[in-house]
Each structure stands twice: as C-alpha cells, then as structure tokens.
C-alpha positions, -999 to 999 in steps of 0.1 A, spaced: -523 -492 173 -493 -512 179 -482 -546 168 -457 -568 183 -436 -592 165 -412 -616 183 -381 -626 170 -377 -662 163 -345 -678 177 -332 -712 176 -308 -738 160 -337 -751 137 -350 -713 128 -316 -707 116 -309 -736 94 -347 -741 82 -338 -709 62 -308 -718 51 -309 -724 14 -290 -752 -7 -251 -733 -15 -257 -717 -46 -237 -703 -73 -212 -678 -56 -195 -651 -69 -162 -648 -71 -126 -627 -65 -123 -604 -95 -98 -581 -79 -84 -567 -51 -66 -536 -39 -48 -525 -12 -36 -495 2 -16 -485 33 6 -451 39 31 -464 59 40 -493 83 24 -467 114 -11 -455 96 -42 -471 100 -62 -471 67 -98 -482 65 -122 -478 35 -162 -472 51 -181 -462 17 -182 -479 -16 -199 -469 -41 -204 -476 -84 -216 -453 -112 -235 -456 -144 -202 -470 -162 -191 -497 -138 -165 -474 -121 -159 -477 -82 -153 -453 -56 -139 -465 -27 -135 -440 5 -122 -439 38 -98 -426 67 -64 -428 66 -46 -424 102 -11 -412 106 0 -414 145 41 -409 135 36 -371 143 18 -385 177 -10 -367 171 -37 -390 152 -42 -368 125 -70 -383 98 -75 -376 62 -104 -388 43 -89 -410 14 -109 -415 -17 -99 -438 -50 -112 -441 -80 -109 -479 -99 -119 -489 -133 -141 -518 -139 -111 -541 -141 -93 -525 -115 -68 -498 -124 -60 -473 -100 -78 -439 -117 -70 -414 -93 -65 -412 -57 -66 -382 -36 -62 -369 0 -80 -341 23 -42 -332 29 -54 -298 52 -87 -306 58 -84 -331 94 -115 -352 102 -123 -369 139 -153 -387 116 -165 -395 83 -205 -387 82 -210 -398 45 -203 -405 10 -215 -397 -24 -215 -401 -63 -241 -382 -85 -245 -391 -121 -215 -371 -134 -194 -389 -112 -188 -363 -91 -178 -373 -53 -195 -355 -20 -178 -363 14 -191 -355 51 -172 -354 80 -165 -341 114 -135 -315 111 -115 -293 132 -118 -255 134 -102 -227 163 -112 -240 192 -140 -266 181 -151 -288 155 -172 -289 125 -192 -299 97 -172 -299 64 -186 -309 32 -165 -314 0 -171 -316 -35 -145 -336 -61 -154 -336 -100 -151 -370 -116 -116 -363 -127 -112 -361 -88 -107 -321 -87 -119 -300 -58 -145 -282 -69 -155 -268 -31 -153 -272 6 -177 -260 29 -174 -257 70 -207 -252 94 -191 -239 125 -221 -227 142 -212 -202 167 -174 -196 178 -160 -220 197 -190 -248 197 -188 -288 188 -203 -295 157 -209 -331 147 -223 -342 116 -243 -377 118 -259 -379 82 -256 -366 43 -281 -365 14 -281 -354 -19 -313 -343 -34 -329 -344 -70 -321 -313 -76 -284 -319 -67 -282 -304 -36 -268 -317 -5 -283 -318 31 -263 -322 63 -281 -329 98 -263 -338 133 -260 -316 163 -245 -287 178 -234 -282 209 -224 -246 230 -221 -248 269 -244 -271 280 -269 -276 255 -273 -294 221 -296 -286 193 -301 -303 162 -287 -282 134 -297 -289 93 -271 -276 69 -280 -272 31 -263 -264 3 -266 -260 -33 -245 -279 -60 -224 -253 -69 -216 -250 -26 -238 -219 -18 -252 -224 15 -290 -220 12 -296 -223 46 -288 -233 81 -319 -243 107 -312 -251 143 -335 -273 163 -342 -268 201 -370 -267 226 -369 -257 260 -362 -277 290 -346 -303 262 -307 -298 268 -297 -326 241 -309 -332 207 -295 -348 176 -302 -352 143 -294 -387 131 -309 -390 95 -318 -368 64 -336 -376 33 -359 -356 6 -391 -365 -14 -398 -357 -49 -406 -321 -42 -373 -313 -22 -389 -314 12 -363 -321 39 -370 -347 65 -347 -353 101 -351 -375 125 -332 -382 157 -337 -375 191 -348 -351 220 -346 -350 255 -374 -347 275 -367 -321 311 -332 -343 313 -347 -372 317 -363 -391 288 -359 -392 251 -383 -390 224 -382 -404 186 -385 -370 167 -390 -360 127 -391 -327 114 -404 -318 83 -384 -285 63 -400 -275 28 -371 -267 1 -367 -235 15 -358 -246 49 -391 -235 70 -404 -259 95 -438 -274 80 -444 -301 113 -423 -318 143 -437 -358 152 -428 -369 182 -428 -406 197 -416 -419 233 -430 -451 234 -463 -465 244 -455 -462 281 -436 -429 280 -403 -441 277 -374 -435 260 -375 -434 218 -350 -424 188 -351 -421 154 -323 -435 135 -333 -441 100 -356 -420 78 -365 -426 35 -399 -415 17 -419 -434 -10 -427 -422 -46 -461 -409 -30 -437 -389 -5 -446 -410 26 -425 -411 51 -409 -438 68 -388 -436 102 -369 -465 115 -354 -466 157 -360 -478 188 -376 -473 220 -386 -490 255 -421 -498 258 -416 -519 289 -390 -513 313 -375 -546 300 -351 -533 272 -354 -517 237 -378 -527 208 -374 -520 170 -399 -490 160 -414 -480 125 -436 -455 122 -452 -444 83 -460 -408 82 -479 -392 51 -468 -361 36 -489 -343 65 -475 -359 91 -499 -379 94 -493 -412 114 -506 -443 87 -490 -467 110 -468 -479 139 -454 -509 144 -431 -521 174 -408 -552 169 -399 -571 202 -361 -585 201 -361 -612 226 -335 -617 253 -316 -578 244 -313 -550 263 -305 -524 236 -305 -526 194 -292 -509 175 -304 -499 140 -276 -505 113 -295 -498 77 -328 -493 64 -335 -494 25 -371 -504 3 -367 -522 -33 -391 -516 -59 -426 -529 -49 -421 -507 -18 -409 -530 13 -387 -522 42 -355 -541 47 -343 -537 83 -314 -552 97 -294 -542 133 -279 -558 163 -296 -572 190 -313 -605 205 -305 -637 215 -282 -649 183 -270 -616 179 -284 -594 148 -313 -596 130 -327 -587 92 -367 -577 90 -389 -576 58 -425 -555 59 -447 -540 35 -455 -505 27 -485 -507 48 -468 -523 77 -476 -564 74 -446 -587 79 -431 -604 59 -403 -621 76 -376 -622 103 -344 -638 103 -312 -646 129 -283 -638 119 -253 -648 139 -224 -625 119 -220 -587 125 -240 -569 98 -230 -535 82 -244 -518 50 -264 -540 24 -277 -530 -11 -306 -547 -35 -302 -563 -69 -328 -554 -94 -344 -583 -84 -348 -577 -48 -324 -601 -35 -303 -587 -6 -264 -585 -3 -249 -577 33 -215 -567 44 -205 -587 76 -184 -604 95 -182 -634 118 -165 -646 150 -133 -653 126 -132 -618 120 -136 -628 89 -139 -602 55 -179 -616 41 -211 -613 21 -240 -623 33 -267 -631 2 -306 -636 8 -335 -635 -17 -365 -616 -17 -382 -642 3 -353 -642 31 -335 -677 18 -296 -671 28 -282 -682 -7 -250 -683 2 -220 -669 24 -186 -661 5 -153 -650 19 -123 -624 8 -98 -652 10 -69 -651 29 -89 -630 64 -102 -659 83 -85 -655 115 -70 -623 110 -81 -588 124 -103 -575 96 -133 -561 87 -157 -551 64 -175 -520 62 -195 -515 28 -208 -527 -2 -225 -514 -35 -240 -539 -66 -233 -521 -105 -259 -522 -129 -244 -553 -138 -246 -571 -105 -209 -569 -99 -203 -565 -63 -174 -539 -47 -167 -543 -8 -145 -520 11 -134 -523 50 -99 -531 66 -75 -560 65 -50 -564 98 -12 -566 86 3 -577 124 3 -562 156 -16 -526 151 -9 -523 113 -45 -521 91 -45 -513 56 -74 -502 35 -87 -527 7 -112 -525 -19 -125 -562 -33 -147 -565 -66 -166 -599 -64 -181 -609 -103 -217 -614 -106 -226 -651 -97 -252 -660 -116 -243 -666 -152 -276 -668 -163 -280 -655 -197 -311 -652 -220 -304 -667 -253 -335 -660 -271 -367 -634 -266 -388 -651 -287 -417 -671 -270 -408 -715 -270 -437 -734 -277 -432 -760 -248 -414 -755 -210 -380 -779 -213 -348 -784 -195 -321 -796 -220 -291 -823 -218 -261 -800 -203 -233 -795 -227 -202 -810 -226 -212 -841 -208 -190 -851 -191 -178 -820 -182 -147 -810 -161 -155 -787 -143 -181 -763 -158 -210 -772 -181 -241 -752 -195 -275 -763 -186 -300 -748 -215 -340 -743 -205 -370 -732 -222 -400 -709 -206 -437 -703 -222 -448 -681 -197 -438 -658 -168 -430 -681 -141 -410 -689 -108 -380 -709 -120 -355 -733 -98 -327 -751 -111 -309 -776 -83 -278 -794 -84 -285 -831 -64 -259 -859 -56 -265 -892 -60 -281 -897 -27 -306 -868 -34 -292 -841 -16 -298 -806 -29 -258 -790 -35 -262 -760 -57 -294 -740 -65 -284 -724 -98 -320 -703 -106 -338 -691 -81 -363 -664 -95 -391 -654 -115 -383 -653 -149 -399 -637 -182 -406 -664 -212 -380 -673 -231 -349 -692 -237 -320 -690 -212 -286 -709 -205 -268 -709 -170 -233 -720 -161 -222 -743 -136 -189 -748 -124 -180 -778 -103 -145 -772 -94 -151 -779 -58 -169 -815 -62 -152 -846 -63 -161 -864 -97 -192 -885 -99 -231 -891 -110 -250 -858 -105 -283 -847 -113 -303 -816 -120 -341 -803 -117 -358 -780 -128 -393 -765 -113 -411 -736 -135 -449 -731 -131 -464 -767 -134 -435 -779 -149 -407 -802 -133 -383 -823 -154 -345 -837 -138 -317 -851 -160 -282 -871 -151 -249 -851 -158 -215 -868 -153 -183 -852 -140 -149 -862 -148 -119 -854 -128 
C-alpha cells in the first residue's frame, strides 16, 4: 500500500521550527588552495579518520593549455591544520569525480570518470595514508564505449564496488565493477534487458555478508522508466532484480540505496504517480527482496526532485533531504518501518549532511547570498542554528561537503570565487560547539542548576548542573524581557554532573537569565554581564 505525505509550506511552518540560536561553533582554520590565477579548484568530498585527520578532495581545472584538462586533487591536514601531504592524478584526466574514500588505515580510494583511446572510463585509485599510490584501475568496457561511473563503496571486507553505465552504439547497460583491496578485479557484471536501450546504475552499497545492492534506472520499450535494484551475492551472481514505475505506470528511479544491521534494504528516488510532477519514493526490501514497505512523499507545487542524500543514525531512521517544492528543498525523517516522523522547508540549497553520535543533523548548504553555510537540526528536526565561513556572503561560492570527527569537530570543503572566473579550493574546520563537559560520573543526590562562575562575567561564564537520573535536559539563555536567545543543552543526558560554557561576546551588557528543564525538574537563576 502506499501512503502520501504532503509537504508543509508556509511563513509560520518555517519559523515554528526554528529553534532559539544556540551555541555555534566556530572558525578553527581555514585553507586554501588554487594552481594558478586560470584554474578552477573545487574541493566535493571531505572526509576525517580515527585520529582527527582530514582529507579534503576535489578537481583542480587548468584551461591555460585550452583544453580543460582536470586532475583530482586530494590533501591531507592535521587536526590543527598543517598541510600533510598533497598530491595530484598528474596523467590520470577525469571529466567527473564519482566518489571518495578513507578506510581505517587511512588509506584514500577515489572514483572518477577518465579518459581512454577513443572513450571514457571508470578509474579507481588507491593512495596509502602516507599518500603513495598503491594502484589504479580502469573499466573500459569494450573498445571504444562511454563509461561513466555514478557511485563507490567500500565493503567490510575492504573491497571496493563501482556501479554507473555503459554505453556502445545506441544502447546503455548498467555495468558493476568490483575489486579487491589489493586492486584485483573480482568481477565485472553488465546489466541489460531487451527492448530497454538506457539503464544506469546510480547507487551501490553491501550488507554484512558482502552482498552487493544497485539501484538506478531502466527504460521501459523507449518510453518509460522504472525504479530498479539488483541484488549481486559476494561473488557477483545476480540473486533478484525489483522493479518499481509508480502506482500508475509511470516513470520511477532509484537514486539512493543503504541496508540495516538485519540486511534490509532501503531504496530512496522518485517517480510520477499522477501526471502532475514527481513524488519522493521509499521502498524497504528484506534480504529476499521482499517488499516490507512503500511509501510515496507528495512535494507540493514541483515538477521534478531531486534526491540529494540519504543516511540512518543509530535507532535506524531515514534522513532524507533534496530539492524540490514550493520553498525550495526539503529534509524528511521516518522510521525503519516506514512512519513519519517529520518534514521540514528549507529555503537554502542542501548538499551532503552527516550525524553526530547523538543524532543531530549537520548540512552543507548555501543560500541566495551564495553564501559558504551549515545548516544544524536535532533529532527532533529543531534548526539549532545557521553559521557562516566569514568573509563569502555575497561572493560566488559554494559548499560541497561536510564530515563530523569523533570529537564533533566539523570539516567543510566546496569553492570560494576570487573575481571574475577565478575559484579556489578551500577546506574550513569549524570546533565543536557545545562545550558541554561531564565533570563527575558519580550519581548527585538532588537535580540542581548552580550560580554561573565568574558573575559578572565578560564575556564567557560556566553554568554547572546536577542530574539524578537519565533525562531530557534544556539549558536557555533569556533577556530581560523573557525572550529565549541561546539554547545551550538540548539533549538527553546520562546522570551526573556536567558544566557548559557560554560565551556572550555578541550581547550588549545587561541582566540575563538562565533555565534549566530536566525531567520534573525546572529551576532559572540571574547572571550579569559586564562590558
């Protein structure tokens, strides 16, 4: 069965979910990087490892020899900053970069749409953490043919799946590339039915086992499309092929695929179930290929969406978010068995996201300023706040990625515009915002909030608090006329004792006050600053 959800739109929608500002993070360092005055560099993937290290990776342009030639660029940074390495794919030329990776070890895996005689093709690298070539592979298909890459995984195992199409005279099949760590190409499956002159793969993943799951799209007789997911065990034979075109017949792709621990499936895309415009579509498979459950989101007031990300935190939700609709994009929470949870408006332009351990979301976007943001929401979709690289509002940039550390630092990557048609790549690490520290693991014998310290203060102060039990715990800033300015906890917390910063460099001195609600408990107390 099918259920519809309409996306809410309007002034009040917006700003009903619009938390209090809360604490934000801040500019830890930045780095730039441009070839010369006539490239155009732009970093698309960031990534951290185990150690707090960031990989920052994109295209660098060079049009001086007029012919556009593009290398794929990666750096590696320290967790304060320095420059560890940088390398080049100096005579390996991409058109497009599929994907980035980082395993454990810190090695790096790069995807990306190369040139060969006559066509193009899938080339997969390999760098060791010391940022050493360890191998480079090329699917070429058959001589002469267009081979585009559209999606990368790495495996449990450590190997690495490719998916995306391949095209010879007039007809394009979906073609699965895998290899093993070492760069041994396992094995290579092509996708076509007949009658269907274009298909695509548009998304890999694996489940615990090493099964590999596509999904993408198919063309019915040249005329419609269908949603389609294929299901490879590790040895690369077909086990099933699920098909969807919409409850009318219409057109349907896939363009998102993860599993579950239990090796569910989960496929994310769109398709027309009226002739009125596209619809979000997600459809849970189980390891059979059995459909659990579809469910169809309507986006008022669009004629197409697109589908920009698709992740689950830990209790198993789906976090959606794409363009589309009346204000523009929009972000979409359900549970593993399909129920809503929530669905927001969102005016900027959204790119990738990632999770904190605590399920609140972090978003790379951008707004009509073309300005360089992150967007923040909790697990209950409450924007928490909306920060800024400074120095970009107004200017021709963009931002493409982001990735959180174990600590909850935050690394960005995208493009900032010099003048005229100059870009350069940058790399931005924001600190973690919170500040919230747990003092003491011991169990307090009574829930209290504690005089901050110093008082008066100028401009940051530490607010101390004390929790029995496990319970949801908010901390608000209020001015003297009651308004809520600064929501400094926001979560649910284990017992124990905790401190949290707050700094108030951007509030004109005066009476301010702060509350605290945890559980059954509520108690406010009067903090003065001095300018």
């Amino acid at each position: 069965y099918i259920i519809k959800n309409t996306l809410l739109s309007g002034i009040f929608f917006l700003s009903f979910f619009v938390s209090p500002a809360a604490s934000q993070p801040s500019v830890e360092w930045a780095r730039r990087y441009k070839v010369h005055n006539d490239s155009k560099d732009v970093v698309f993937y960031v990534k951290t490892d185990g150690f707090g290290n960031c990989y920052s990776a994109g295209l660098s342009t060079d049009s001086t020899t007029g012919l556009f030639i593009s290398n794929i660029v990666i750096f590696k940074f320290s967790p304060s900053g320095e420059e560890l390495w940088q390398i080049r794919t100096n005579g390996f030329h991409f058109s497009a970069f599929t994907g980035f990776l980082i395993d454990a070890e810190g090695s790096s895996y790069i995807s990306g749409t190369g040139g060969n005689m006559g066509g193009t093709s899938y080339t997969t690298m390999k760098y060791n953490s010391s940022g050493t070539l360890q191998w480079a592979k090329e699917y070429t298909g058959n001589l002469n043919s267009s081979n585009s890459p559209n999606a990368v995984f790495r495996d449990g195992s450590g190997n690495i799946v490719v998916t995306g199409n391949t095209r010879e005279g007039a007809n394009t099949d979906i073609a699965t590339v895998k290899y093993s760590s070492t760069g041994e190409e396992m094995w290579v499956r092509r996708f076509s039915e007949p009658g269907n002159f274009y298909q695509s793969g548009n998304a890999v993943c694996t489940d615990n086992g090493g099964n590999v799951y596509v999904t993408g799209t198919s063309t019915i007789n040249n005329q419609t499309t269908e949603l389609i997911t294929i299901k490879y065990d590790p040895l690369g034979q077909q086990q099933w092929v699920k098909r969807y075109s919409g409850s009318a017949g219409l057109n349907a792709e896939g363009n998102k695929i993860i599993t579950d621990n239990l090796n569910n499936i989960y496929v994310i895309g769109k398709s027309r179930e009226t002739g009125s415009g596209y619809d979000v579509c997600i459809i849970k498979y189980d390891p059979s290929g059995n459909q659990l459950w579809l469910r169809i989101v309507d986006i008022p007031g669009s004629e197409n969406v697109y589908i920009w990300e698709f992740i689950s935190d830990g209790a198993g939700n789906l976090i959606i978010h794409g363009q589309g609709g009346l204000i523009g994009n929009f972000l979409l929470k359900y549970t593993s068995t399909g129920d809503n949870l929530w669905i927001r408006d969102v005016t900027e332009d959204m790119y990738h996201m990632d999770m904190d351990n605590k399920g609140n979301i972090y978003i790379a976007a951008h707004d009509q300023e073309s300005a360089y943001h992150i967007l923040k929401y909790t697990p209950q979709g409450t924007r928490q706040w909306k920060v800024a690289y400074p120095d970009t509002v107004g200017k021709d940039n963009i931002i493409f990625t982001l990735s959180l550390d174990n600590a909850g630092n935050i690394f960005t990557g995208g493009a900032i515009g010099i003048s005229g048609t100059e870009i350069e790549c940058v790399t931005v690490k924001f600190s973690d915002p919170t500040g919230i520290q747990q003092i003491n693991e011991g169990v307090p014998g009574t829930f209290s909030l504690s005089q901050n310290y110093p008082n008066p203060f100028n401009p940051t102060t530490t607010i101390k608090f004390d929790i029995t039990e496990e319970s949801s715990v908010k901390v608000v800033i209020y001015d003297m006329l009651g308004r809520e300015i600064y929501t400094l906890v926001n979560e649910t917390m284990i017992a124990g004792s905790y401190k949290v910063d707050f700094n108030a460099s951007d509030l004109a001195s005066g009476t301010y006050f702060y509350r605290i609600n945890a559980g059954d408990f509520s108690d406010i107390k009067k903090m003065i600053l001095i300018k």
